[in-house]
Wavefront OBJ file of the C-alpha trace (Angstrom):
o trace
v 88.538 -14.821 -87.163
v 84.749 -15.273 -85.766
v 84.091 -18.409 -84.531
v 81.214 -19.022 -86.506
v 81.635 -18.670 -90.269
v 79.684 -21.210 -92.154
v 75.492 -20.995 -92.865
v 76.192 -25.219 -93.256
v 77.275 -25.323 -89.130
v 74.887 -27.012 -87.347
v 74.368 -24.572 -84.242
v 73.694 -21.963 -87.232
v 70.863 -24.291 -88.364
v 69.057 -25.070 -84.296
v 69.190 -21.209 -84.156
v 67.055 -20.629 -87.031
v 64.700 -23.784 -86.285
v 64.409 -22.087 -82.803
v 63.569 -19.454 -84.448
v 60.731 -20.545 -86.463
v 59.347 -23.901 -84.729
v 57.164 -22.846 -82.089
v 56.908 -26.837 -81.378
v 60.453 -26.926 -81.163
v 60.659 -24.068 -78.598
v 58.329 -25.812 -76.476
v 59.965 -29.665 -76.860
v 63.074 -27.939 -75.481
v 62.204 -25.338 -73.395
v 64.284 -22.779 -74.823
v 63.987 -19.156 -77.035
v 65.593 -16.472 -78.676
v 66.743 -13.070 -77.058
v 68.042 -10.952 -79.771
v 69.100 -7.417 -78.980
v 71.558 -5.718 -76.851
v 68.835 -3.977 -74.812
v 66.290 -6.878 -74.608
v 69.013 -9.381 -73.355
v 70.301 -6.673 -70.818
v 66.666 -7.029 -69.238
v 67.010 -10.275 -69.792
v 69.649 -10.807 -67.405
v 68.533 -8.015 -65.335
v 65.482 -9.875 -64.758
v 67.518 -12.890 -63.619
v 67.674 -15.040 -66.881
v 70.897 -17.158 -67.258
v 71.606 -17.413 -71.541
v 72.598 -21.016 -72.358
v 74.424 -19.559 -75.551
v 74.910 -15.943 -76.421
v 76.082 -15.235 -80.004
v 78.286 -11.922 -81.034
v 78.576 -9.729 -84.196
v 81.353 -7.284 -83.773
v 80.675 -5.893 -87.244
v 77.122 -5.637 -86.480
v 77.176 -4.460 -82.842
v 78.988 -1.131 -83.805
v 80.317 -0.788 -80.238
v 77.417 -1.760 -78.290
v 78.483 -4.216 -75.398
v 75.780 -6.248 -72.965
v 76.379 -5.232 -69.191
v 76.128 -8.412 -67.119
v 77.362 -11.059 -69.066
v 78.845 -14.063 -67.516
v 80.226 -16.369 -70.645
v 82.083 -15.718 -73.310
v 80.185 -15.150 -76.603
v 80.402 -17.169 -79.504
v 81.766 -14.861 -82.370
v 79.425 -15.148 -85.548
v 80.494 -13.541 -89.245
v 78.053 -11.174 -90.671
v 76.425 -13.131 -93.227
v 75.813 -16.000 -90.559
v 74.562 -13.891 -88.187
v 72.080 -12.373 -90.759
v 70.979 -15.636 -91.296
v 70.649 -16.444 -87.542
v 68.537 -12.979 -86.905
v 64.680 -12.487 -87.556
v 64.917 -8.728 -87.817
v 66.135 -6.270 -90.410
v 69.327 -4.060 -89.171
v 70.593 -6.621 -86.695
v 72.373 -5.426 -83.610
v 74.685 -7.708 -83.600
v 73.557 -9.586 -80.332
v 71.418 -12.903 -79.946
v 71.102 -15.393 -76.878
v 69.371 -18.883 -76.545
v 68.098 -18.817 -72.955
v 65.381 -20.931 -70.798
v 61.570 -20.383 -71.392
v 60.644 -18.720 -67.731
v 58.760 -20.721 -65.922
v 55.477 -18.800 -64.531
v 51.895 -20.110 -63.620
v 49.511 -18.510 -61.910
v 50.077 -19.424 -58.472
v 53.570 -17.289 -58.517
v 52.156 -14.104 -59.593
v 52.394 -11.082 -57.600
v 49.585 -10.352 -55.142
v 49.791 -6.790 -54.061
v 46.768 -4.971 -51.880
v 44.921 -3.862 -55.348
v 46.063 -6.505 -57.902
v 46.289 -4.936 -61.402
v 46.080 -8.049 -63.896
v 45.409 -7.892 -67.961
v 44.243 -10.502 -69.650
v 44.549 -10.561 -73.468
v 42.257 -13.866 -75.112
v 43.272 -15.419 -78.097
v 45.536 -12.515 -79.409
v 46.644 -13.728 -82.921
v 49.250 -11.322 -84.089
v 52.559 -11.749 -81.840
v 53.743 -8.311 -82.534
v 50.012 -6.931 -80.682
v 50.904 -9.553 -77.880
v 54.348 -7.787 -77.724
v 52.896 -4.274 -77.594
v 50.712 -5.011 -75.070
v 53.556 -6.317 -72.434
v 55.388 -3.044 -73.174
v 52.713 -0.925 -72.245
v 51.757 -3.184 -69.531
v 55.472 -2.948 -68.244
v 55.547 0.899 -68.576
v 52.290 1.092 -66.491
v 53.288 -1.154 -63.470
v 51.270 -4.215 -64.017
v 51.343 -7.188 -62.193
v 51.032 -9.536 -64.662
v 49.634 -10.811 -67.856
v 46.740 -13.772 -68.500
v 47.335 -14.708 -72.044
v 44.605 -16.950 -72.572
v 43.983 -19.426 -74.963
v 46.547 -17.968 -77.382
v 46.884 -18.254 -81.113
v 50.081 -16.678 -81.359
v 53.182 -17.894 -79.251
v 54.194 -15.797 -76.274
v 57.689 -16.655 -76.669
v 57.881 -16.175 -80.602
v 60.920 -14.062 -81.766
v 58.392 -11.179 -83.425
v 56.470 -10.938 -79.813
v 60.163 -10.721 -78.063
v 60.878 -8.141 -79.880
v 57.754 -6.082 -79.755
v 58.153 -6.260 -76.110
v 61.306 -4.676 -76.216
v 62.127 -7.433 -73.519
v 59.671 -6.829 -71.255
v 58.185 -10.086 -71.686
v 60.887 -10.665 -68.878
v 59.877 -7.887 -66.657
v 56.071 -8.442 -66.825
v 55.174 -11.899 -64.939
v 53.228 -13.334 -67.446
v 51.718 -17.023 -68.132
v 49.734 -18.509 -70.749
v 46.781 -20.570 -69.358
v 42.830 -21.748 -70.181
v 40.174 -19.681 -69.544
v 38.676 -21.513 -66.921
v 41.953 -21.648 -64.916
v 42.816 -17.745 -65.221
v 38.811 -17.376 -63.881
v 39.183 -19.907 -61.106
v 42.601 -17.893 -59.975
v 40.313 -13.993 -60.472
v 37.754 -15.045 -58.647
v 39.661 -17.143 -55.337
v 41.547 -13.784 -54.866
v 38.594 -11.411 -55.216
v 39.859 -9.737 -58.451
v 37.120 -7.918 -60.520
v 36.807 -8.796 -64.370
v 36.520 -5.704 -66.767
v 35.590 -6.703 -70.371
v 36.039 -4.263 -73.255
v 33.614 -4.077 -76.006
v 32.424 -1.281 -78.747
v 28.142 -2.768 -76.696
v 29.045 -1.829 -73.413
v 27.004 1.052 -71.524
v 29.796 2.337 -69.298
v 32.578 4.589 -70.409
v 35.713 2.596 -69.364
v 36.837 6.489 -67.877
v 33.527 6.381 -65.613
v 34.212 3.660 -63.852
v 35.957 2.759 -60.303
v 39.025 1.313 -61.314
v 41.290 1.729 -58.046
v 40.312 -1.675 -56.125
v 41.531 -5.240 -57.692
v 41.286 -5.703 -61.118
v 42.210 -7.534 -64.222
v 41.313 -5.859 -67.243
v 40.602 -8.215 -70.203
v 41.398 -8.081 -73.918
v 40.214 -9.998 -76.787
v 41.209 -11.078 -80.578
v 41.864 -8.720 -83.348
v 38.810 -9.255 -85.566
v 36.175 -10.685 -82.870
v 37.304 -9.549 -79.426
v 36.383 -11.307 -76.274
v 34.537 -14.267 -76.299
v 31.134 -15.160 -74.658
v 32.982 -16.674 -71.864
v 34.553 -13.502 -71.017
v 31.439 -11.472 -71.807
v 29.054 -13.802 -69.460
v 31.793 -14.078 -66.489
v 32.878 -10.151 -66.145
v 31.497 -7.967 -63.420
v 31.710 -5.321 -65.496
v 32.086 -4.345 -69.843
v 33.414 -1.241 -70.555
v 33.390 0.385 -73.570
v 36.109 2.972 -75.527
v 33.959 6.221 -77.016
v 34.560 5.757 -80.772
v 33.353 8.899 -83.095
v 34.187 7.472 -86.704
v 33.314 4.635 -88.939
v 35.216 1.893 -87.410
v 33.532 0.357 -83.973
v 36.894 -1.075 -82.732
v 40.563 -0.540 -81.944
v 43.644 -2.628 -82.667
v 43.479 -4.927 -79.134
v 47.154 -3.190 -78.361
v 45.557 0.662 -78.301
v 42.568 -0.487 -76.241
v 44.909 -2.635 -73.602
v 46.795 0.858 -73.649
v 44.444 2.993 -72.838
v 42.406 1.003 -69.862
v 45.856 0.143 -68.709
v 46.747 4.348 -68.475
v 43.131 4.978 -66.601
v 44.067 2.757 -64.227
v 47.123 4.794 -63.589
v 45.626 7.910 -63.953
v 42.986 6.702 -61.444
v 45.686 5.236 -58.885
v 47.917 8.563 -59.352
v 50.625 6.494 -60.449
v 53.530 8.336 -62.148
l 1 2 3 4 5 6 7 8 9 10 11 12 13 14 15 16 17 18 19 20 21 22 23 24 25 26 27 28 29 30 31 32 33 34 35 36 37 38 39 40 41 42 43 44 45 46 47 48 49 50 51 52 53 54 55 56 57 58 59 60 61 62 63 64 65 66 67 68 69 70 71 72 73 74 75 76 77 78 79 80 81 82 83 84 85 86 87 88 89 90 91 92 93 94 95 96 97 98 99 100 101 102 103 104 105 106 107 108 109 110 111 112 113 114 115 116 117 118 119 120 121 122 123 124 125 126 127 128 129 130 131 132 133 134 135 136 137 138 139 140 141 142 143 144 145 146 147 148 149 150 151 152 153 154 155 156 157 158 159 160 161 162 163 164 165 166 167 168 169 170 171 172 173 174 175 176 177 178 179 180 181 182 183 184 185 186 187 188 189 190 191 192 193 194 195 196 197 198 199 200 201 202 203 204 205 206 207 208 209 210 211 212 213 214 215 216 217 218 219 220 221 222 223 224 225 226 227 228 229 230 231 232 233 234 235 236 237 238 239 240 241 242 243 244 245 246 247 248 249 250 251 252 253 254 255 256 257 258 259 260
């Protein structure tokens, strides 16, 4: 018998206010993990759940390496309820918001940094720390956001890697302030620039920045960068989603560094 079997319990109901309230994430500090792969990073990356929640029926076998209490055991239709996503897994944690600012990032010889301003959609913000992840970043600016980092649609676009990527939400002015004390160069992407993001010297320190959806990177941006770069574009549209642009400046900076 599951431990949890009633939608009227009131854990059932914080989980799916923690879910939705982004206010109530940030009163308490805490966020949803759902997914047996995304809490194994999770825990790789050295995040201690406060609660984990189990579906047997749900799971169909799959088990999370690592784990170091005892899951509460949820029946299906409450752990439908519980889940944001369609075809559950059968795993969800409550764990701590990581605590990152800029000070604590990583500060290797040639700093690789991408900043992403006021990205609305979560699921772009998501996609974006997965390809970041994949090509070795050292960490994410996200920038006067509209969207919460830590929202359960931008977890899972991540595939977890919002816990693998050091990444920190801060002003404008304060991400500049930290660029510019540590020598980092600013690349701005825009459809106006002259220079062909592939011509361009991208080996030495660098933070490569990202704007909104519909209106891309503000003046502030546009006036502080050393350098705009644009993406060749051959049809009707003058712009890509922000998540295929971060992807492929992020890749030419691999390509450039010969990084596998």
């Amino acid at each position: 018998m599951p431990d949890l079997t009633s939608l009227q319990n009131p854990r059932v109901k914080s989980i799916v206010k923690l879910r939705a309230d982004k206010r109530k994430r940030a009163r308490e500090g805490l966020m949803l993990v759902e997914g047996c792969y995304e809490l194994e990073l999770a825990l790789t990356s050295g995040i201690h759940p406060q609660e984990v929640y189990f579906c047997e029926e749900l799971a169909g076998g799959k088990i999370v390496r690592g784990l170091d209490l005892t899951p509460v055991t949820v029946a299906r239709h409450v752990f439908e309820k519980m889940s944001h996503r369609e075809g559950p897994d059968g795993w969800l944690a409550v764990v701590p918001i990581p605590q990152r600012t800029l000070n604590l990032l990583p500060l290797p010889p040639a700093p690789f940094f991408v900043l992403a301003e006021s990205v609305e959609k979560p699921g772009n913000l998501g996609a974006i720390l997965r390809t970041a992840d994949a090509a070795g970043v050292d960490g994410l600016l996200v920038c006067d956001p509209r969207t919460d980092i830590y929202n359960p649609n931008a977890v899972r676009a991540s595939r977890g890697t919002l816990f693998t990527v050091p990444t920190v939400q801060t002003g404008n002015a304060e991400a500049l302030d930290f660029l510019r004390a540590r020598g980092i160069r600013i690349l701005a992407a825009t459809p106006h620039a002259d220079h062909l993001y592939s011509n361009v010297d991208l080996r030495g320190p660098v933070c490569l920045a990202v704007g909104s959806e519909d209106a891309g990177l503000t003046d502030f941006w546009m006036e502080q960068a050393d350098l705009k770069v644009r993406i060749p574009m051959a049809g009707r549209v003058n712009s890509l989603n922000v998540s295929t642009s971060a992807a492929i400046l992020l890749y030419e900076v691999v390509r450039q560094r010969g990084k596998r």
